[in-house]
N, C-alpha and C positions, 0 to 999 in steps of 0.2 A: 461468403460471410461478410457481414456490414465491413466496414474501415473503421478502424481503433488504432488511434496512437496514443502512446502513455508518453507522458513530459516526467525527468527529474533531472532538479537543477543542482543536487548536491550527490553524484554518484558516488560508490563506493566500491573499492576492493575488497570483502569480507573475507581474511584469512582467520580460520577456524585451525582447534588443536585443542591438544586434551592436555593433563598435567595430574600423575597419580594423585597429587595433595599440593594446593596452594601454599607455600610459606613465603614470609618475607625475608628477603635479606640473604636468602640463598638462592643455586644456578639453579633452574629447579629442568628438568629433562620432560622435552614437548616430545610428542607425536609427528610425523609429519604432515604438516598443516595441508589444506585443502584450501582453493582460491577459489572464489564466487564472485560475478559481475552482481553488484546490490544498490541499493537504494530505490524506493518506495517505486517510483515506476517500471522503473529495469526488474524489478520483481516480476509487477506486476503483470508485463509483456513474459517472464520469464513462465510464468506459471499459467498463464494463458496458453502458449505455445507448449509445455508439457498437457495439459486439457482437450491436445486437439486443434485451438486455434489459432488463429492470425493476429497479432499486433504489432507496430512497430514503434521501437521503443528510442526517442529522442531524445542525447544526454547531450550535456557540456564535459570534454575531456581534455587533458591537457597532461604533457612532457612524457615521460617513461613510461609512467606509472597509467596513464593514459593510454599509451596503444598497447598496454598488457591489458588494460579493461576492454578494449574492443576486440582482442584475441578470445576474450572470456566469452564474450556476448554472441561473436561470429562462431566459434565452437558450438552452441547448444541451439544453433540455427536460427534464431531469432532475429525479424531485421532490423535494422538498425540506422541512425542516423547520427553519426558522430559531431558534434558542430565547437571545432577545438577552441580552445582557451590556452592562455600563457602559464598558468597556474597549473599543478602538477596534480592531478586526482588523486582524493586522500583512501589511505588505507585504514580499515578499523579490525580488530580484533576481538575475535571471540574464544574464552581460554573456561574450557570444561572442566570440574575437579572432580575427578572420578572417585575420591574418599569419600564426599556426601551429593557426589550430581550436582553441585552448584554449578551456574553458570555466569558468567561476567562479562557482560558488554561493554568493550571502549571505544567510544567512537569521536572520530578524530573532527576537528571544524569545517576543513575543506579549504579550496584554495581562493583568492581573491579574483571576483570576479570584476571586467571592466564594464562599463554601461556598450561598450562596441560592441562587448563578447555577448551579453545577454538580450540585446537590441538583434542581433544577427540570429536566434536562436527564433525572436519572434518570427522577423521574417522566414525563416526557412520552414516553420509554421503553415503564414499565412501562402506560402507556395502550396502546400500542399493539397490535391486534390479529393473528394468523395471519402469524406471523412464522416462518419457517423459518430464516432464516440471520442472525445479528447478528455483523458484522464492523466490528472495533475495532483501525482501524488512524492509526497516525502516533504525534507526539508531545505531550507532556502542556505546558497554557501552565501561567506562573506562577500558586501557590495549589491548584489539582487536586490531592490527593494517589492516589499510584500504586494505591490499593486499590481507587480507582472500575472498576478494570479485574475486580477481584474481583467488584465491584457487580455489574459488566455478564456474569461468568463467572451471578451466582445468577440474575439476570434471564432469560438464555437456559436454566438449567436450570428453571426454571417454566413457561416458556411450552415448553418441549419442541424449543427451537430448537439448531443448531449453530454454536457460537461461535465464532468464526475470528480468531487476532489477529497484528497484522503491528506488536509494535515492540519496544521494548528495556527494557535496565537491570531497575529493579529493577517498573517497571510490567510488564514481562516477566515476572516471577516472580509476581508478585499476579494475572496472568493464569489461571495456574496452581491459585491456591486452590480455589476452583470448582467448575474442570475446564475444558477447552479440546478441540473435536475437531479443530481443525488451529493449527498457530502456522508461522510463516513470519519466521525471522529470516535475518540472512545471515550469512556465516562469522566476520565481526569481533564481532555480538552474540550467538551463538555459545559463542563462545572467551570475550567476557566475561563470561557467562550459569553457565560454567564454569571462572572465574578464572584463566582462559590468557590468553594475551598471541596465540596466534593455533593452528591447531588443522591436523590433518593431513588427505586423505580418510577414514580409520580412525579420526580422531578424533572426526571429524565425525560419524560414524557411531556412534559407542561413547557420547559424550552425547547425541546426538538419542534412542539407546536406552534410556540411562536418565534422560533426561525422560520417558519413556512407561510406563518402569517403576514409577517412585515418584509420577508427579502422574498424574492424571487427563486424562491427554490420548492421542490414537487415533494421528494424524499428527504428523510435523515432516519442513515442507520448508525445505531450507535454500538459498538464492540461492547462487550462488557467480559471477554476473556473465558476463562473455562467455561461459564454460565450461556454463553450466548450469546445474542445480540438484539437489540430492539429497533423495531421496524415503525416508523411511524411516518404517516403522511396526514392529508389536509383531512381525511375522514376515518382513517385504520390507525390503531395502534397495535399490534402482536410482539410479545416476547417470541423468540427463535430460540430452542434450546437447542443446546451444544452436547454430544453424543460424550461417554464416558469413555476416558481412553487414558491410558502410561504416558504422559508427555516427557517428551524425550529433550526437545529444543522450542523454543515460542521466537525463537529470530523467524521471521515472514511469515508469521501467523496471519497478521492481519491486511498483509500483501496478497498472502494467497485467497483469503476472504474476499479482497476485491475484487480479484482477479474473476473467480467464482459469480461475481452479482452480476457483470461486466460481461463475462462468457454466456451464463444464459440469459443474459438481458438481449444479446445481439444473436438471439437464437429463435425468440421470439417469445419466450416466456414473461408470464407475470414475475408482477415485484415480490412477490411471497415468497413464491418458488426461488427467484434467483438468490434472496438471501438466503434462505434454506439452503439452498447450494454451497453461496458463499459461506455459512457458518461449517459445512460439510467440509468446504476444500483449506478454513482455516485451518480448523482441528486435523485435517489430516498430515498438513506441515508440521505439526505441534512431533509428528510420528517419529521422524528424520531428524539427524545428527545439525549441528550447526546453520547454514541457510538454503538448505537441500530444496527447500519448498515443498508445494505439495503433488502427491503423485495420484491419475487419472483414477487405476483402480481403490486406491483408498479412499479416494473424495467421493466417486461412486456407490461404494460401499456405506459410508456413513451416511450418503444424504439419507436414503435407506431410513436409517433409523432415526435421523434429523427427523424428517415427514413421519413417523411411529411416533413419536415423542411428543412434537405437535398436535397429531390426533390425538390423543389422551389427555393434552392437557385442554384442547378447544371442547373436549366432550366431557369435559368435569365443571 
């Protein structure tokens, strides 16, 4: 299988738990929480390696709370490349309320990072050999500034790799410098990537095309959640529908969707297909409690009727 390593600069401990009814001001009685290695590429690697394949997945970790994240990562066999920091890996929390299924995401800022710690991350990078795909996804902790995504744009154009990046603002755009062969944001980063307040299907379509036009970049799939996702490049534009399902949890939805485009990108399928996939293997995380991700036989199963759904719509 090709080389794929996923980069994130802001990892996470995701302790998940449930709570009968949210109130305020009272002790309220959890579940026993569940610990997950998370943020956007440790996903991304995570859900890869549940799919069958290979990635290794390169964080910045640091103090306690740090080598409990690399306990998490080394557990569900995924490899890994630890490159410590002084700052302590932050924890975020996800609390279910099982009176109306609400779910509440709190996620912490992360720890301060030094220009030593981030500059040592590059190089350990630039070490690394026979890399086909370098996927740079999540968000940036404090101190990173947004141009490392640039770094990571020049690093993949040296080694002859294809860049793939899943995140926002203006790290989004420094993405870009480079060159990028796929970016994956979703309709809100989007609209702010293009100074909207929120974007139509035409719209969505008419900037994804001209990202392609003026920056160096091949693909832009854009998430658009239960619905799907839209696939556009320099001559195709296709809606991808999203298969109808009970969603359970949308924490690594769109982690596992990457993972998904990623996997059968380096398998040797077309770009149709692999979003196809990746809208399969989003939705089938959507299945699972807290950051469970998504699992081989249900992504399977839905691509299924992803590719049914397509046909009917391309033949109407």
């Amino acid at each position: 299988m090709p080389g794929i390593i996923t980069i994130t600069l802001n990892p996470a401990i995701d302790k998940s738990t449930t709570v009968q009814k949210l109130v305020p001001e009272r002790k309220l009685a959890c579940t026993a929480p569940t610990f997950e290695a998370g943020g956007g590429g440790v996903n991304v690697a995570r859900a890869i390696h549940k799919l069958g394949g290979n990635a290794q997945a390169i964080y910045l970790a640091g103090g306690h709370t740090g080598k409990f994240f690399d306990s998490l990562v080394q557990a569900e066999g995924v490899p890994a490349l630890s490159v410590p920091i002084a700052g302590y890996t932050r924890e975020n929390l996800i609390v279910t309320d099982m009176d109306n299924h609400a779910q509440y995401r709190l996620d912490m800022p992360g720890p301060w990072v030094d220009p030593g710690e981030w500059q040592h991350l590059l190089e350990k990078i630039r070490e690394i050999e026979d890399i086909d795909y370098i996927v740079a996804s999540g968000s940036l902790a404090p101190g990173i500034p947004p141009d490392i995504f640039a770094s990571f744009g020049a690093i993949a154009a040296i080694k002859g790799a294809r860049f793939i990046v899943d995140t926002s603002r203006e790290a989004l755009r420094q993405s870009l410098r480079e060159g990028a062969y796929l970016i994956k944001p979703n309709i809100r980063e989007l609209a702010g990537f293009a100074g909207e307040e929120t974007l139509s299907q035409t719209g969505i379509v008419d900037v994804a095309k001209e990202i392609i036009h003026k920056h160096r970049c091949e693909v832009v799939v854009v998430s658009m959640g239960e619905t799907g996702a839209m696939l556009v490049t320099a001559d195709l534009s296709v809606k991808v529908p999203a298969p109808g399902v009970t969603r359970v949890s949308t924490v690594g939805a769109g982690d596992s969707m990457l993972a998904g485009i990623v996997y059968s990108l380096s398998a040797g399928t077309d770009i149709l297909e692999a979003v196809q996939f990746g809208v399969a293997c989003g939705t089938a995380a959507t299945l699972n409690p807290g950051t469970a991700l998504c699992k081989k036989e249900d992504a399977q199963l839905l691509f299924k009727e992803v590719c049914q759904k397509q046909s009917l719509m391309l033949n109407t």
